[in-house]
Each structure stands twice: as structure tokens, then as C-alpha cells.
N, C-alpha and C positions, 0 to 999 in steps of 0.2 A: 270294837267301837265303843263300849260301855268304858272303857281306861282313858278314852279321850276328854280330857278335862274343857269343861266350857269356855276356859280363858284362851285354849287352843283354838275352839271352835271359832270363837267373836276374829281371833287375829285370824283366821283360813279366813271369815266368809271378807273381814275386812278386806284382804291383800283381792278377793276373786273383785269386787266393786275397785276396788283401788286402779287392776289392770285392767280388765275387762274393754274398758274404753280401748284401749288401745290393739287387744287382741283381736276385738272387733273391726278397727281401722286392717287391721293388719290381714284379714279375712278378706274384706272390701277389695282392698289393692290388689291381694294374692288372685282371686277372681278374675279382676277386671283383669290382668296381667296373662293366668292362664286361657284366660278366654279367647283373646286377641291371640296366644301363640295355636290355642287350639284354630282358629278361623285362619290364620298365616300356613300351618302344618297342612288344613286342609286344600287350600290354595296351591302350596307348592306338589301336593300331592296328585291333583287333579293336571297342574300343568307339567308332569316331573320330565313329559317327553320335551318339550323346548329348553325346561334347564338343563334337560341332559345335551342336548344337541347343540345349547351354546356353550357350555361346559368342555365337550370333546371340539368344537370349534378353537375356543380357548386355548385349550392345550395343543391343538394342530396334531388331531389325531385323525384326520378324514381317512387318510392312505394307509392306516394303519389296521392291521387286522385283530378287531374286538370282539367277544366271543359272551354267550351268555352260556355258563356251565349248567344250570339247572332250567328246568321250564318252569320253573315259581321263580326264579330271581330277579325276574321283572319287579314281583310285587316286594320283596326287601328292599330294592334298587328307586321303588315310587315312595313307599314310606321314609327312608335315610335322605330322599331328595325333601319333602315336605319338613323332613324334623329340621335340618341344616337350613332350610327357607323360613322356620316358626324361629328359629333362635337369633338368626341375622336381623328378622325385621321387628322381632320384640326386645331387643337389646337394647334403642334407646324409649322404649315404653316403660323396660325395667328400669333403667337410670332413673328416669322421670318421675316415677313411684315410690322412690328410696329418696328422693330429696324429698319429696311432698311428706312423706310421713318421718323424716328426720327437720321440718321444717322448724316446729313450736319447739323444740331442744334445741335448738342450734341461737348462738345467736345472729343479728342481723347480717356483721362480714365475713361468719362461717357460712352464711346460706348464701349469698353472695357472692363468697367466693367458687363454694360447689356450681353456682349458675354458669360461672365462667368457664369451670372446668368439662361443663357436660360437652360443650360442643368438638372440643377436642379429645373427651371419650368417643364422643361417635368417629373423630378423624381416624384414632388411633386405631380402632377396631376395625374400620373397612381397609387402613395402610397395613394391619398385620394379617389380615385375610387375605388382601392381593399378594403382599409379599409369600406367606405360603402357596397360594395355588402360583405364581412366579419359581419358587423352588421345585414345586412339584415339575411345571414343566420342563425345567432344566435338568430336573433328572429323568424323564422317561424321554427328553431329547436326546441326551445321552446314550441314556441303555440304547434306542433304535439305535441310533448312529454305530454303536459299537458293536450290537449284534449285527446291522447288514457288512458290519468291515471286516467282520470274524466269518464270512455268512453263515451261520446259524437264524434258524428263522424265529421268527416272536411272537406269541399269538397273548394279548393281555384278557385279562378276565374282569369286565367292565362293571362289574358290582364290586370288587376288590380296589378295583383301580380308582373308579369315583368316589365309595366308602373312605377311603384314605386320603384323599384329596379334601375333602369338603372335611373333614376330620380336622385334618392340621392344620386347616386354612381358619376354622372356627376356634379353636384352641391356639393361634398363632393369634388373633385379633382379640382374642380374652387375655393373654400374656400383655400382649400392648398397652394395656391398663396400667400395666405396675407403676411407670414412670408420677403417673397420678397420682395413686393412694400417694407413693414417697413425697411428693411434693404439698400434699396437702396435709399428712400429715409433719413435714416440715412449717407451714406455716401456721399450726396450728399449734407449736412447740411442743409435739411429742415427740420427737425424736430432731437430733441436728445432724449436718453435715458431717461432722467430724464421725460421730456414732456410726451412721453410714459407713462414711468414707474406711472404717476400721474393719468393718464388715466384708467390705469389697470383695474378699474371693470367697467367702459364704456365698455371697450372691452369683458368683461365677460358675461355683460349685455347682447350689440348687438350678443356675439357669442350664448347666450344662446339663445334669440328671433329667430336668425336665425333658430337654429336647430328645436323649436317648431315647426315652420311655414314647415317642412316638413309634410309631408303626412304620418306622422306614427302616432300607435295607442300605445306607449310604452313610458312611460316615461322615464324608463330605460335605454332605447334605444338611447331617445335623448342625454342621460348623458352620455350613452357612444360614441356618436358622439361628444358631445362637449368637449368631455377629448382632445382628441388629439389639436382641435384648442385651448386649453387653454396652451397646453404642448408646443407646436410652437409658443406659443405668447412672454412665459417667455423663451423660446430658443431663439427666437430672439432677448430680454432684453439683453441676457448673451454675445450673440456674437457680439450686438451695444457697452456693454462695452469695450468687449475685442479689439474692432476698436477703441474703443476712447481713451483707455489706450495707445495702440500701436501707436497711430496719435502724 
């Protein structure tokens, strides 16, 4: 501490007063943000038996025989319902938070424009959540279908089987996003179409690595999850064009 020269000291305490303002903003939001996912977690925790029962409704599992392997996995099964319920209904609280404290940086038709784009972050996000729990059902319609034609019998293990559902369904609705960043940051000219467009199986690549690294046992499966982010990547090509013709 004695080797620290005081011209060090005056620029440290400057930069701590300099940010401060903001780290404290930054505190505020984090807060109010954790807080609301905290009271949402507890909610969905408290009613995890109705999300469970329209969940397996859902998926048209009534006839099917679900199984609890441990006598505690009830309570992993209330908590993983609550965490998957805290992050669905905090997600556009999050959004909301990020433009309020990117508001004074940004200028007027950057802020603007992020206003226009929240509402189709939240489209996006409930369209790639339905779309996964849609896959999931068509794959465990399957698997039955194929175990009773084989007849081998099936017994699923319903902390496994919802864990993995609400999983790729939440993570399929945060992928859904990307078409956004690309477009905003297209009109913000940090990046263009063409740069994109040269990219293209990069992105194919990562979309496709993405999808493997879920927890399915379908390769099929994956294909049909990564259709849509391949469909939304060349959607967004189309509509960076039509910006830059229009521009």
C-alpha cells in the first residue's frame, strides 16, 4: 500500500465517484428484478401441483404411467417448477430493466427502436417455449406409440421427464431472441447483411451444436428444433435487406 503513488489514489477514488452512479443504478434494477423472480419462484413453487397437471395435460400424458423414483422428488420437482415459473414471468421485467438503464446512453431512435422491438422479444420467447414443449410432445408421442407397437411397456420418470421439458422449452424461448440482437444490431450499423450473410453456416454450425447439447435422446428431434432457428436467421437476412434497401 505504501508503493501506491497518490496520483494513483486521486484517478482510483475519481473512476469509484465517476461510476458509482451507475453501479448503484445497477444494484436498484438487479434488486427489483431478483425480487419479482424471487416472489414469481415462490408462486410457482407453492402452486407447482396445477403446473404440473396442466403440463402433463399438455403433453397428453393422463393414460400414461408416470412414476416418482424417490420419495424427496416431489420437492426437486416443486422447486424446478417455481425456477421455470420465476424466469418465464420475469423475462419481460428483465427486458424492461435493460432498456431503462441503457436509456441516457442510447440515443433518442436507438431507444425507440429497442421499444418497438420489446414486444416482439416477449412474442418470440413465449413462440420458442411453445415450440419446445410442441417437440417435446411429439417426441414422447412417439416413443409411446412405438413402445406399445413393439409392446414393451413404459413407465417415464416424471421429475426427468418435466425437468427436460420446461428446460428446452425455456432455453428454446431465450434462442428466439437472436433474430433481434441481429436486427438491431444491423440497424444500428454494427454489423450488415452481407457480413451476416458470409457467416451463414457459422451460425448453422453454433445453432446446430446448441441444439445437440440439450438433453434429448432424438436426433430428429434436434433437427426439428433447429429448423425454426435456421428459418429465423434467413428471416432476419430478408428483413436486414429490406432495411438497407429502404435506408
Amino acid at each position: 500500500m505504501d508503493n501506491i503513488k497518490p496520483s494513483e489514489t486521486s484517478q482510483l477514488s475519481e473512476s469509484i465517484r465517476k461510476y458509482s452512479p451507475y453501479l448503484f443504478e445497477i444494484r436498484k434494477r438487479l434488486l427489483i428484478t431478483m425480487s419479482f423472480f424471487g416472489v414469481s419462484s415462490i408462486v410457482g413453487f407453492v402452486f407447482y401441483e396445477r403446473i404440473i397437471r396442466f403440463i402433463i395435460d399438455l403433453l397428453s400424458l393422463n393414460d400414461v404411467n408416470i412414476v416418482f423414483t424417490s420419495p424427496f422428488q416431489f420437492i426437486n420437482l416443486a422447486i424446478n417448477s417455481g425456477i421455470a415459473t420465476g424466469l418465464t414471468l420475469t423475462f419481460p421485467l428483465l427486458i424492461y430493466q435493460i432498456l431503462s438503464f441503457l436509456k441516457p446512453a442510447l440515443k433518442k431512435f436507438e431507444y425507440k427502436m429497442l421499444v418497438k422491438f420489446m414486444p416482439f422479444c416477449i412474442i418470440l420467447f413465449l413462440s420458442g417455449f411453445s415450440f419446445g414443449i410442441y417437440v417435446m410432445k411429439w417426441q414422447i408421442q412417439l416413443f409411446l406409440a412405438k413402445s406399445v407397437s413393439l409392446g414393451i411397456g413404459n413407465i417415464l420418470d416424471i421429475n426427468h421427464l418435466l425437468n427436460t421439458v420446461l428446460f428446452i422449452s425455456v432455453l428454446m424461448g431465450i434462442a428466439f431472441q437472436f433474430p433481434i440482437i441481429i436486427i438491431f444490431l444491423t440497424r444500428l450499423g454494427i454489423v450488415t447483411r452481407n457480413q451476416l450473410s458470409k457467416k451463414r453456416r457459422w451460425v448453422y454450425l453454433g445453432s446446430l451444436i446448441f441444439v445437440i447439447l440439450l438433453p434429448l435422446d432424438s436426433i430428429l428431434a434436434d433437427f426439428l428444433l433447429v429448423f425454426p432457428l435456421v428459418v429465423l436467421f434467413e428471416l432476419t437476412l430478408v428483413l436486414a435487406r429490406l432495411y438497407e434497401k429502404r435506408k
